[in-house]
Steps between C-alpha positions, in 0.01 A plus 500: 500500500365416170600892368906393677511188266366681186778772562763236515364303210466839283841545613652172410377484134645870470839400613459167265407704215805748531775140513349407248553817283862547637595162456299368198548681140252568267594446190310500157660350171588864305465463113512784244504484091712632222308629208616609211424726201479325095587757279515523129769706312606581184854389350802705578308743798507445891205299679507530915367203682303588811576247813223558801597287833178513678518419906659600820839442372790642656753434290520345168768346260410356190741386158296538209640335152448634144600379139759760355426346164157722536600741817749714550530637856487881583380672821290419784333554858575346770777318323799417628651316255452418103608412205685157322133332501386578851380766730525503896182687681616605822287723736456564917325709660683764702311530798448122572119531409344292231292528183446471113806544301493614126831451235568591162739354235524658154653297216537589057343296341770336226295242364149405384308229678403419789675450834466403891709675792543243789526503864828239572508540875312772748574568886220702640416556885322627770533720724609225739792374276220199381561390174118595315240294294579582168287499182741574238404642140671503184491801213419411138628786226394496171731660252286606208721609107469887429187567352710636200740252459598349199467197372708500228756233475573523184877514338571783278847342383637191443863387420816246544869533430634313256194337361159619327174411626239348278280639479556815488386674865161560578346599788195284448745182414614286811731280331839509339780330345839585403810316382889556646826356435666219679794743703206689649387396836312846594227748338464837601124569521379898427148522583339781600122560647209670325393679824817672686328404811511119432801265609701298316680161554677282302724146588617204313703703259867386597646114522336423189540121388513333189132514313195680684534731785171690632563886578222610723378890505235596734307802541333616778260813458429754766236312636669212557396254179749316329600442167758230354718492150698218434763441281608168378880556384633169350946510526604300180748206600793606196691764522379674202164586667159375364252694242164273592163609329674728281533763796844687502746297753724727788843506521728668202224474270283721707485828284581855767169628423323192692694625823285758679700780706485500816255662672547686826172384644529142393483235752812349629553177427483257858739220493293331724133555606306341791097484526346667802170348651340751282645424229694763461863457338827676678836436407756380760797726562826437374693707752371561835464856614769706697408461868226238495544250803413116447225350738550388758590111537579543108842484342617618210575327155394457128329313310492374104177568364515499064884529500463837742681495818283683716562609892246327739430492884502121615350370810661140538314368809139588312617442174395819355617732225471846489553759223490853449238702269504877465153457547208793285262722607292167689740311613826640718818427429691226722533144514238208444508115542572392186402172324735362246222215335258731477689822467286693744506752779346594802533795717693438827196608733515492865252471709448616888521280774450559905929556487666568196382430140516196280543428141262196396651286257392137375579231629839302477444183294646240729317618804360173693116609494372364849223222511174729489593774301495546096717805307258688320531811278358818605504879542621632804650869563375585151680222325496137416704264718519155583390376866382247679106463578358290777330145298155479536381861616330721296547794671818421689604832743880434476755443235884409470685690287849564454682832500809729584539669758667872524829379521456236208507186656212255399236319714166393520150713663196451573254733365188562710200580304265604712785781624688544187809464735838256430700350763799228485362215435640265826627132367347341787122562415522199224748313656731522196763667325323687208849633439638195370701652258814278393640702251486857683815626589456651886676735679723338728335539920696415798430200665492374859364615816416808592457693817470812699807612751440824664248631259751358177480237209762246545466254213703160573612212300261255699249324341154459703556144523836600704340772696216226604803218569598828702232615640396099700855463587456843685201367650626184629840690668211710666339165643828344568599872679206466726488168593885545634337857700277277669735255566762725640248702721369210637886349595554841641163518725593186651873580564423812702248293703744244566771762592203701720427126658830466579610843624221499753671143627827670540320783691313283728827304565673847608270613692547160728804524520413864671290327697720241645755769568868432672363271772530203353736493179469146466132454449367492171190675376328181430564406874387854594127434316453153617563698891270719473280288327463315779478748753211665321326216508522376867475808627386811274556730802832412635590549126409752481663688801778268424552658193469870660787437711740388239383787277623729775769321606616497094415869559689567773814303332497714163489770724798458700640399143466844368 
């Protein structure tokens, strides 16, 4: 006995054991990191940065971003898309099995410095579709100068047109002035670089007014140091031109011999310069080039900028100018946001979201900031932006920042920090309308209701306060509807039972009538109950033989009938 119930109690927790394994999953929180490589690189050559995704991954998608001021993209592994600032990672394994997964991205270096390449967003799996623990990492390149580079930035030559500098040019001597006539409003600057392999750049030469005008030169050497002349040209208010300090005035008292010739590898002259974040100076393009295409949400149109009429890209919802540069050997040719107080430029950088990419820009100066939040400035996506920080946290893990998306329109994000990920930023969260933007022309959106009719959009002309009004007065109809249902079932149950009620009188009254046959035509059926009424009742057996005989005499009579 006692072996019978161990069997069937060995039994039992078997059979519990195996439910519970069909019908309970297991299931362990998967994680895996991203590593990656730091490299150092010299100016001008290619640097690959090593990306090692360590865990039973199945498949793996991640958007890296880079700073094309210092990185210029050009192969990788395991990459399925790059370039424009970012780089997609994109990798599965085959046979549905799961491991470590190693990528490569190689970039030329274009600038010296130092630089991070960011993770924006990642999607990375199991082998049961679950989204994975991820610790992300970040790459940090350091861009060193050539080891022979030259610092020289230095000018070998120095010269305007009409007008003589004083003193006379020298490479040691910073500092210049020179005298022109009233009728000139422009100088033409030669100045030429003691190393070939240094830059030149020179603005403030043209829309001269009336006394002092600064002309700045800069030179920038090989390895990247800067060096400034100025010269302080003073316009004389009369016509005749001035001769201050005894130095030789411009216009038609300028001797020929003062005029240097041309020289084929002078500088050309920018009418108008803008300052990069590095200081560097580009001019803005007069014309724009055969074939470019505006961004998008942009429109094109000019702008007056010291008496130049120059073509620009505006963005009227955002606010935002953009102009085109023909860019150097750092910095690609294209448009940039464009400040007209400060006359400065930034690159147009996107950066990589889960869908799509976005272009971060400040943000607009009539935004309602919500209660909670402050606008700070800060770098994000390798530049500086204005967004808005949470009050009070030191190390908040979300910001709001505004942006555009691929198709130009502008709107708010939030920007996770922990994930490095964006997302539209949803209104309701705060409870208010951080888009409060009075001024910004919108694009006009169709209003009223909308809903689905056999798997289509129909858009009416109803507000939702109508389609509510509509909606009860449906509801109510229903009610009404039922209530008259009820009624009407109800009047029609008791109509049949009164007709059933009174068909079965009708019958009983025919089938008297059979009964009382052709014997006696002028009794009634009432007289024919009360009769045998009676009989039954004085004498049940009489009756009831009574009855036998005129059944078969009202037998025999419907026979001789027929």
């Amino acid at each position: 006995m006692k072996r019978f119930f161990s069997r069937k109690l060995a039994a039992l927790f078997v059979a519990l054991v195996m439910v519970l394994a069909l019908t309970t999953p297991i299931s362990w929180a998967a994680s895996c990191t991203v590593t990656f490589t730091d490299p150092s690189v010299i100016v001008g050559n290619n640097v690959t940065i090593s990306v090692r995704l360590s865990g039973n991954a199945a498949a793996a998608t991640i958007w890296m971003n880079y700073d094309q001021r210092y990185l210029q993209y050009v192969s990788g592994s395991g990459v399925a898309q790059g370039g424009g600032g970012s780089v997609k990672l994109d990798y599965a394994y085959d046979s549905g099995g799961a491991g470590s997964m190693n990528f490569s991205m190689t970039f030329k270096a274009l600038k010296t410095g130092q630089t991070t390449v960011t993770c924006t967003s990642y999607d990375i799996v199991d082998t049961n579709g679950e989204d994975m623990g991820t610790n992300m990492g970040n790459s940090v390149v350091t861009i060193n100068a050539q080891p022979t580079a030259s610092g020289n930035n230095n000018l070998g030559s120095l010269s305007i047109s009409p007008g003589t500098l004083s003193p006379g040019f020298s490479a040691g001597t910073t500092s210049y002035k020179a005298w022109v006539s009233n009728s000139t409003t422009s100088v033409a600057v030669s100045a030429k670089a003691a190393d070939s392999k240094a830059k030149v750049a020179v603005w403030g030469n043209t829309g001269l007014d009336v006394g002092d005008n600064t002309v700045t030169v800069q030179v920038t050497a090989e390895n990247g140091s800067k060096k400034t002349y100025t010269i302080t040209v003073n316009r004389a208010s009369g016509s005749t031109g001035g001769n201050t300090g005894g130095n030789t005035g411009g216009g038609n008292s300028q001797a020929p011999e003062d005029t240097p010739e041309p020289s084929p590898t002078a500088t050309p002259v920018p009418d108008v310069v803008v300052t990069l974040p590095d200081d560097t100076q580009l001019p803005i393009s007069t014309q724009l080039p055969e074939g470019v295409t505006i961004p998008q949400g942009f429109e094109e149109g000019q702008l007056e900028v010291e008496g130049q009429t120059l073509p620009v890209a505006i963005h009227k919802q955002a606010n935002l100018t953009a102009v085109y540069l023909e860019g150097d050997e750092e910095h690609p040719a294209g448009f940039y946001f464009y400040n007209e107080k400060t006359r400065e430029a930034v690159a147009i950088t996107p950066v990589a979201m889960s869908s799509g990419k976005l272009t971060l820009i400040n943000l607009p100066e009539d935004l309602a900031i919500p209660q909670g939040y402050s606008s700070t400035l800060m770098e994000l996506g390798g530049q500086q932006h204005t967004l808005l920080t949470p009050d009070g946290v030191e190390d908040p893990n979300h910001y709001i920042v505004c942006a555009l998306d691929e198709k130009g329109v502008m709107g708010l994000y939030l920007y996770d920090v922990e994930q490095q990920s964006y997302q539209r930023y949803q209104f309701a969260q705060t409870g208010e309308d951080l888009l409060a933007l009075s001024e910004v022309e919108e694009e006009p959106q169709e209003e009223g209701f909308v809903f689905s009719l056999f798997g289509r959009q129909v858009t009416t002309s109803w507000s939702d306060q109508v389609v509510s009004y509509l909606l009860a007065g449906l509801a109510l109809l229903s009610v009404v509807l039922l209530v008259v249902v009820i009624v009407l079932v109800v009047c029609l149950v008791k109509s049949r039972k009164a007709l059933r009620q009174a068909w079965m009188r009708e019958e009983e009254q025919r089938q008297l009538k059979i009964i009382a046959g052709p014997h006696a035509p002028g009794i009634t059926v009432d007289e024919i109950l009360a009769e045998y009424t009676t009989k039954d009742n004085e004498n049940p057996e009489e009756a009831d033989q009574g009855t036998t005989e005129e059944e078969e005499q009202t037998s025999e009579t419907q026979d001789d009938n027929n």
